[in-house]
C-alpha positions in Angstrom: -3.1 76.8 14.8 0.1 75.8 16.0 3.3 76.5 14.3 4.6 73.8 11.7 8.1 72.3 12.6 10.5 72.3 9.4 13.7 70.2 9.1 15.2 66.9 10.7 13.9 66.0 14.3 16.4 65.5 17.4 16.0 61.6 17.2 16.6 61.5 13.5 19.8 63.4 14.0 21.0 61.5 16.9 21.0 58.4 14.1 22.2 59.7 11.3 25.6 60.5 13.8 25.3 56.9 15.4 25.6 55.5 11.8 28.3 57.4 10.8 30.4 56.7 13.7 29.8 52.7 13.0 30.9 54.0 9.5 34.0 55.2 10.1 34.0 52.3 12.8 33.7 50.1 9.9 36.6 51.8 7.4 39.1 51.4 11.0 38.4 47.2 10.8 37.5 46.4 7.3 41.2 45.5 6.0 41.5 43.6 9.3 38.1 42.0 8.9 39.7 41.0 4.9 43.5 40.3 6.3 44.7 43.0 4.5 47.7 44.1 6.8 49.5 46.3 4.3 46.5 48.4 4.3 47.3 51.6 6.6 44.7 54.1 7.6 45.9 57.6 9.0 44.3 58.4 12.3 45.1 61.5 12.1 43.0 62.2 9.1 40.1 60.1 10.8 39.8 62.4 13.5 39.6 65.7 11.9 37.0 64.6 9.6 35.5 63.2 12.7 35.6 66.6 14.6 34.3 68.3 11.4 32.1 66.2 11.4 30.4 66.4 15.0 30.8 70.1 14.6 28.5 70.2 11.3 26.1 67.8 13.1 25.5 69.7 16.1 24.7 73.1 14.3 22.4 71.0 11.8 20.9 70.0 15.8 20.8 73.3 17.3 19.0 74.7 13.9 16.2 72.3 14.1 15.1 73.3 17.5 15.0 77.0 16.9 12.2 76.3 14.0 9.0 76.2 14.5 6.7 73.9 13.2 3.0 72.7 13.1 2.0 69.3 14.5 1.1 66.8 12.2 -2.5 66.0 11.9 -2.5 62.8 13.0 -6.0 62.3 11.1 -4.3 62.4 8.1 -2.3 59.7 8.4 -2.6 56.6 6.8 -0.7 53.1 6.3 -0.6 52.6 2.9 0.4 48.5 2.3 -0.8 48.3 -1.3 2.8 48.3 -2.4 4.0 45.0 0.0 2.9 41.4 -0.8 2.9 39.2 2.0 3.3 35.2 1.4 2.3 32.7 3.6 5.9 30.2 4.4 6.4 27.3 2.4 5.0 24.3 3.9 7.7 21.4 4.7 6.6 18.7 2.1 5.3 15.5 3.3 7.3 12.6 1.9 5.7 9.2 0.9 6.7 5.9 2.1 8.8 3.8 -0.1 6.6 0.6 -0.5 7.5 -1.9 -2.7 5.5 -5.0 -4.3 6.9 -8.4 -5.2 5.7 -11.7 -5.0 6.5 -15.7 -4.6 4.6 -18.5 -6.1 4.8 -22.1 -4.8 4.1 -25.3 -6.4 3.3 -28.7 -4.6 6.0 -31.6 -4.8 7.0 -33.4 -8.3 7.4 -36.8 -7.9 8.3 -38.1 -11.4 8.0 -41.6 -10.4 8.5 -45.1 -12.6 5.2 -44.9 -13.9 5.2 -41.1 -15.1 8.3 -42.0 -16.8 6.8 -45.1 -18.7 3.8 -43.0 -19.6 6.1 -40.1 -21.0 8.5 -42.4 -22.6 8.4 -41.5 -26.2 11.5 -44.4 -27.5 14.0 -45.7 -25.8 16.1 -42.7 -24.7 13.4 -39.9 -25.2 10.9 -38.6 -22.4 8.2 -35.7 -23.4 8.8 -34.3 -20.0 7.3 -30.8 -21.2 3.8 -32.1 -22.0 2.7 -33.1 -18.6 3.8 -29.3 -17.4 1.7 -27.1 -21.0 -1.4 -26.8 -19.0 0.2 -24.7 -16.1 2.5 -22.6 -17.5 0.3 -19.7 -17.6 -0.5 -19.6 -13.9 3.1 -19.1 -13.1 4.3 -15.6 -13.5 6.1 -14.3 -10.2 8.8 -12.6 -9.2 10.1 -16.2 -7.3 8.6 -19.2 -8.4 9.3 -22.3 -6.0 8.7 -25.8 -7.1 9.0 -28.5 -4.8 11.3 -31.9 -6.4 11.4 -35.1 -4.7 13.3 -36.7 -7.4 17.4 -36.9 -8.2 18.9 -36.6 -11.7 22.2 -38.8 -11.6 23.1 -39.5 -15.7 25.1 -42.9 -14.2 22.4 -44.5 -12.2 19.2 -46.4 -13.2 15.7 -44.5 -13.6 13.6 -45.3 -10.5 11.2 -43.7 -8.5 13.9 -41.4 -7.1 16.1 -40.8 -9.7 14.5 -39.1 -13.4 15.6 -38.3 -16.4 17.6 -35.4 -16.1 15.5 -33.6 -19.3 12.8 -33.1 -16.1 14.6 -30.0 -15.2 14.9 -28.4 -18.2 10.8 -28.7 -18.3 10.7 -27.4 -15.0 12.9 -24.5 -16.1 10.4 -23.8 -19.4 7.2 -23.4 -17.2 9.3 -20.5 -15.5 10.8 -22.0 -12.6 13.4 -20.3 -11.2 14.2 -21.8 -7.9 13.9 -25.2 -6.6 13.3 -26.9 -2.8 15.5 -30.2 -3.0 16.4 -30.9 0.7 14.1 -34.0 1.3 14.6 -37.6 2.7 15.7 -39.3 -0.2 18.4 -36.3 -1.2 21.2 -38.2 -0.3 20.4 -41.4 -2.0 22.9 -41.4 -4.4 25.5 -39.9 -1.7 27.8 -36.7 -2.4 27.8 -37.6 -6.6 23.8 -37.2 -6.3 24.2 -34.1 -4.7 27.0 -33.0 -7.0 24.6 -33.8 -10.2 21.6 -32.2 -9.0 23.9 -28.8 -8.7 25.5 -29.0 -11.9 21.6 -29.5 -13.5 20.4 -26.6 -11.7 23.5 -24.5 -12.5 23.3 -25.5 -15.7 19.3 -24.5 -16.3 20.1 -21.6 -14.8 17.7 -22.6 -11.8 18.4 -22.2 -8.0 18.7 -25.4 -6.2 18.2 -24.7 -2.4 18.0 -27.6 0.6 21.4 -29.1 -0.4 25.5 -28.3 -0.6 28.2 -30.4 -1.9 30.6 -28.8 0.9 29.3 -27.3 3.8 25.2 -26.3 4.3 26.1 -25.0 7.3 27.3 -22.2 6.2 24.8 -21.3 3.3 22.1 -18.8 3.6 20.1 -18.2 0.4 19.0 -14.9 -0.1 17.4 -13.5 -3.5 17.5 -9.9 -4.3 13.5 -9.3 -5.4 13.3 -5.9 -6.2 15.7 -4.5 -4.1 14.0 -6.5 -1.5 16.7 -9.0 0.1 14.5 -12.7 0.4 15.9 -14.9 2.6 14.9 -18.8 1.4 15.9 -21.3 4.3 14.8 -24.8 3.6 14.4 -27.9 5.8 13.8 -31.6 5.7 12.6 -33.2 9.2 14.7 -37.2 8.4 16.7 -39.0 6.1 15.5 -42.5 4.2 17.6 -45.4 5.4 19.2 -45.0 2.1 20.6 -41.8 2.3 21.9 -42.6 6.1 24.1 -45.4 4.6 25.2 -43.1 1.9 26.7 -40.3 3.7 28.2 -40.8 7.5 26.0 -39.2 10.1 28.7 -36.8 11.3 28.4 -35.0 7.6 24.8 -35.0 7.2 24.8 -31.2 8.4 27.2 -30.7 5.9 25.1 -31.2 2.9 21.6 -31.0 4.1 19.3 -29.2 6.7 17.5 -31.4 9.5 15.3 -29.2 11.0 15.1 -28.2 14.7 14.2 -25.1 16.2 17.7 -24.1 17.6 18.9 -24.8 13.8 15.8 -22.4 12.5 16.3 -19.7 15.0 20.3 -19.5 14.5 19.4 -19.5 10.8 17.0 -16.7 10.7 19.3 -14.8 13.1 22.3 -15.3 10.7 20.1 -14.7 7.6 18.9 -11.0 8.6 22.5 -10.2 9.9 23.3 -11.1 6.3 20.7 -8.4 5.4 17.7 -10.4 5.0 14.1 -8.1 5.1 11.8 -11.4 4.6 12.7 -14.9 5.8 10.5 -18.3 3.4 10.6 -21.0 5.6 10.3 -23.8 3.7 10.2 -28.1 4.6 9.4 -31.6 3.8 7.8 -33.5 6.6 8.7 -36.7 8.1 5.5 -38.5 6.9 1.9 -38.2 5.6 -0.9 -37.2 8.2 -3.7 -37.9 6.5 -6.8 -34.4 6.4 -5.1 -32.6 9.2 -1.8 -31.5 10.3 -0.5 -33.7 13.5 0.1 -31.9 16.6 4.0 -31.8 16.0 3.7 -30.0 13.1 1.3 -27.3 14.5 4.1 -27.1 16.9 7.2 -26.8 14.4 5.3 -24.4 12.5 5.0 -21.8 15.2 8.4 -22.2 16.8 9.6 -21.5 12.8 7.3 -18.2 13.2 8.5 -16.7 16.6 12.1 -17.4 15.0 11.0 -14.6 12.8 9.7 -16.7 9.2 7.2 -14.0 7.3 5.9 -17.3 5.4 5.9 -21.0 5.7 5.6 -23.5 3.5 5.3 -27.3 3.6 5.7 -30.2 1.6 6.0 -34.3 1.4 2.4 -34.9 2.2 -0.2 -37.2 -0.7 -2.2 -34.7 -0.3 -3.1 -30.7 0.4 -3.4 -29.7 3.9 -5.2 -26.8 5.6 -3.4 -23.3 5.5 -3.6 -21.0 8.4 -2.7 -17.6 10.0 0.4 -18.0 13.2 0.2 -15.0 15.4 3.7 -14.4 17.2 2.6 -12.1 20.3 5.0 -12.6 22.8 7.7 -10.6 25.0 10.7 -11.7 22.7 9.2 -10.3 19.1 6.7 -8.1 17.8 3.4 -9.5 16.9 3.1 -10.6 13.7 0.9 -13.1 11.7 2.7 -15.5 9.9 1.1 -17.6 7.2 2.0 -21.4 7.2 0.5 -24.0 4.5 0.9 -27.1 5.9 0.8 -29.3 2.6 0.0 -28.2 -1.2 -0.5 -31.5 -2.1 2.2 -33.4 -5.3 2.2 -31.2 -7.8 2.3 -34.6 -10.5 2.3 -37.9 -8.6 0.8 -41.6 -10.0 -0.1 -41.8 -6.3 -3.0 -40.1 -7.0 -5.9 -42.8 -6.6 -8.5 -40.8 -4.7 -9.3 -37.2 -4.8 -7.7 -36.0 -2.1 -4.1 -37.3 -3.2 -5.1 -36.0 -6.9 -5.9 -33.0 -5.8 -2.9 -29.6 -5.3 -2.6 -26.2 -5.3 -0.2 -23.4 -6.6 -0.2 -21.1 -3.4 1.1 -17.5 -4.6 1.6 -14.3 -2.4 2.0 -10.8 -3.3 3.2 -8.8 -0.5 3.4 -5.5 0.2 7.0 -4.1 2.0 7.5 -0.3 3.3 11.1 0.4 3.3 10.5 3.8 5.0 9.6 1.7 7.7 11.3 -1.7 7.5 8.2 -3.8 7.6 5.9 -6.0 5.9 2.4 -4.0 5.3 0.7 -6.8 3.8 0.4 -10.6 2.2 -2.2 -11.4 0.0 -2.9 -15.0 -0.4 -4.2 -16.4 -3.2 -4.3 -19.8 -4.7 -4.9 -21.6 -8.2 -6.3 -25.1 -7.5 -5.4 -28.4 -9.7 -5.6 -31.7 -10.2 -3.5 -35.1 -11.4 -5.9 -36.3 -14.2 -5.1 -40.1 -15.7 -6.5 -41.6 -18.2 -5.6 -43.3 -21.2 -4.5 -42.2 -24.8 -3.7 -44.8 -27.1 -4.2 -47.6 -24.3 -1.5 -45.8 -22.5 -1.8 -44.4 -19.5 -1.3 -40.5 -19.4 -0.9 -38.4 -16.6 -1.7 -34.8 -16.9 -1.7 -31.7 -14.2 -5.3 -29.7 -14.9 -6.2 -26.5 -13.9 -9.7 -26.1 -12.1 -10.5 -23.5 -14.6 -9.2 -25.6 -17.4 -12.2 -26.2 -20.6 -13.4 -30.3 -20.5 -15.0 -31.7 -23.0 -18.9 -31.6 -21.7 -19.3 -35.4 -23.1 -16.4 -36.4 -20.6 -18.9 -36.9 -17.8 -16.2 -39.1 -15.7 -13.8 -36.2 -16.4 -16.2 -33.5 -15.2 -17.9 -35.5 -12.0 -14.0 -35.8 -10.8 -13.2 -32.3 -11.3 -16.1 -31.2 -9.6 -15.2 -33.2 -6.5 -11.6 -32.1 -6.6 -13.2 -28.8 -6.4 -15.7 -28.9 -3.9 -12.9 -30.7 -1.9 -9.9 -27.6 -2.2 -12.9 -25.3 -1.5 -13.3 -27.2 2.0 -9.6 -26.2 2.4 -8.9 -23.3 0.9 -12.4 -21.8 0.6 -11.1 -18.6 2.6 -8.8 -17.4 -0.1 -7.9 -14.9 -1.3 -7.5 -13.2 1.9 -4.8 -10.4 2.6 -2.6 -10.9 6.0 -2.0 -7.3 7.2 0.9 -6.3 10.2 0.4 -3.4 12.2 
């Protein structure tokens, strides 16, 4: 058996002195360390209590070697941990995107010709303009709902095909309306007091008129705060009517109206998202009528408006709906994106509607899907809500009315149902691929 050591080993001694010393290290600096320079500390004190103490320290040292001691048994030993809890670190949460939903509807144009107007005519000042809208009002329930107008509303001027009863807008504005594409070829018929009208009607009803400017286009972007979202809303007509030329010298047109042409579009979108813009509408009236199928032209203005940077396209001033399709914008200047473009929704209400393809429109909506944590467009689902122009004739009058496919007809109506179902089997042909959702990588 070897003898047991009692009392404090060498290398526990040699601390204990090490710590003191940084003790009375620590007394020396602390008023410094605090900025107290009144403070005074004797040194004459600190060093006998330091030589007392070294001399204490070193007998305590010279006593433990002197004693004898047994070994531990280092059998015995044992780590006991039952008293320590170990946790594992706090992971670093993950953060989800901020996405954010909206969505735009569109309508086709409203052309509230002569003959509309004579059907709607109630007495000699009065037109029901709400009752050709009832059957539609339903359908529209976005964020930003766009109706196309071909017509004017000038109080001082005579009805005609161009220029309506101003009540029109107030029934536009009651389906739930709220913004309104106005820039076409016959805008400036009535010259700057037509274009004056229209704005105090629309600011009036509360509605957004966008395509013309009583002072300088120019310098108008609009942009619509949807949900926090900032929606840039640029709209374009491709000519002016003869009429409107006459009205307005050529050197102002650009003043009150947008003529379309890709340098005009690109310095536009540019301007618009320097203004703050996340998601540019491109929206325009074409020169003329096609016929089934867009021209090549249009194919063409269509995808210079999407490398520009347009998320959607719309068009407008056709007799009749046109295809839609997906854009892809791969190229070296812009990331790829796909862009979609309808090339016509057809008149929204129209007496030109003598066959079914110029009876026949559609409401075009799209929800889309935008990740501010990433600035980007996720998706654009595309859905549509076909209808038709129905006339007929209610108390040997005609009446025009706009009808949902889905809409309940009378199942003795067999002339009413046969045209329905050939409106439908004709969108279908269009439009047969919707809904589908546009996504962007």
């Amino acid at each position: 058996m070897k003898p047991q050591k009692k009392g404090l080993s060498l290398g526990s001694i040699v601390i204990i002195i090490i710590l003191i010393i940084v003790l009375f290290a620590c007394i020396w600096l602390f008023p410094k360390l605090f900025g107290d320079l009144n403070t005074r500390i004797n040194p004459e004190k600190i060093s006998k209590t330091f030589v007392n103490f070294t001399k204490n320290s070193l007998e305590v040292v010279s006593n433990s070697l002197v004693t004898n001691t047994k070994e531990p048994d280092n059998q015995n030993i044992k780590l006991d941990f039952s008293t320590h809890s170990f946790s594992e670190p706090t992971p670093t949460p993950i953060l989800e995107d901020e996405v954010v939903n909206f969505s735009i509807l569109f309508t086709g144009n409203v052309n509230y010709d002569k003959k509309i107007q004579k059907a709607t005519l109630k007495n000699t000042d009065y037109f029901d303009t709400d009752a050709i809208f009832l059957n539609i009002k339903k359908y529209i329930d976005s964020d930003i709902n766009v109706l196309g107008l071909s017509n004017t509303f000038v109080d001082n001027e005579s009805l005609s095909d161009i220029n309506a009863p101003v009540s029109l807008i107030s029934s536009i504005k009651n389906i739930g309306i709220n913004t309104i594409n106005h820039g076409n070829n016959n805008s400036l018929n009535y010259g700057l007091e037509g274009i004056q009208s229209m704005l105090s009607s629309a600011n009036y009803n509360n509605i957004v008129l966008n395509g013309i400017d009583a002072e300088s286009y120019d310098d108008d972007i609009l942009i619509q705060n949807v949900k926090n979202i900032p929606v840039a809303f640029l709209h374009y007509t491709q000519s002016l009517s003869k009429t409107s030329k006459k009205k307005i010298p050529e050197q102002n047109w650009s003043y009150h109206i947008n003529i379309i042409s890709e340098e005009r579009v690109r310095n536009d979108i540019l301007k618009a998202k320097e203004q703050g813009a996340l998601f540019v509408v491109v929206t325009l009236d074409w020169e003329k009528s096609t016929g089934k199928s867009p021209s090549k032209e249009q194919i063409n203005v269509a995808q210079y408006i999407a490398e520009a940077g347009a998320n959607i396209i719309i068009a407008n001033n056709q007799n009749n709906p046109l295809i839609l399709d997906i854009l892809n914008t791969s190229n070296e200047n812009i990331l790829s994106r796909n862009v979609p473009i309808a090339y016509s929704l057809g008149n929204l209400i129209s007496s030109n509607a003598n066959n079914i393809a110029q009876a026949s429109s559609i409401m075009l909506k799209f929800d889309i899907t935008y990740n501010r944590t990433k600035n980007k467009v996720e998706t654009i689902k595309i859905s549509y809500i076909p209808l038709y122009i129905w006339k007929n004739k209610v108390d040997k009058k005609d009446n025009f009315s706009i009808i949902p496919i889905d809409f309940s007809i009378d199942a003795e109506d067999k002339k009413h149902i046969n045209f329905k179902n050939k409106v439908e089997e004709y969108l279908n042909e269009l439009f047969g691929i919707l809904p589908i959702t546009v996504v962007n990588n």
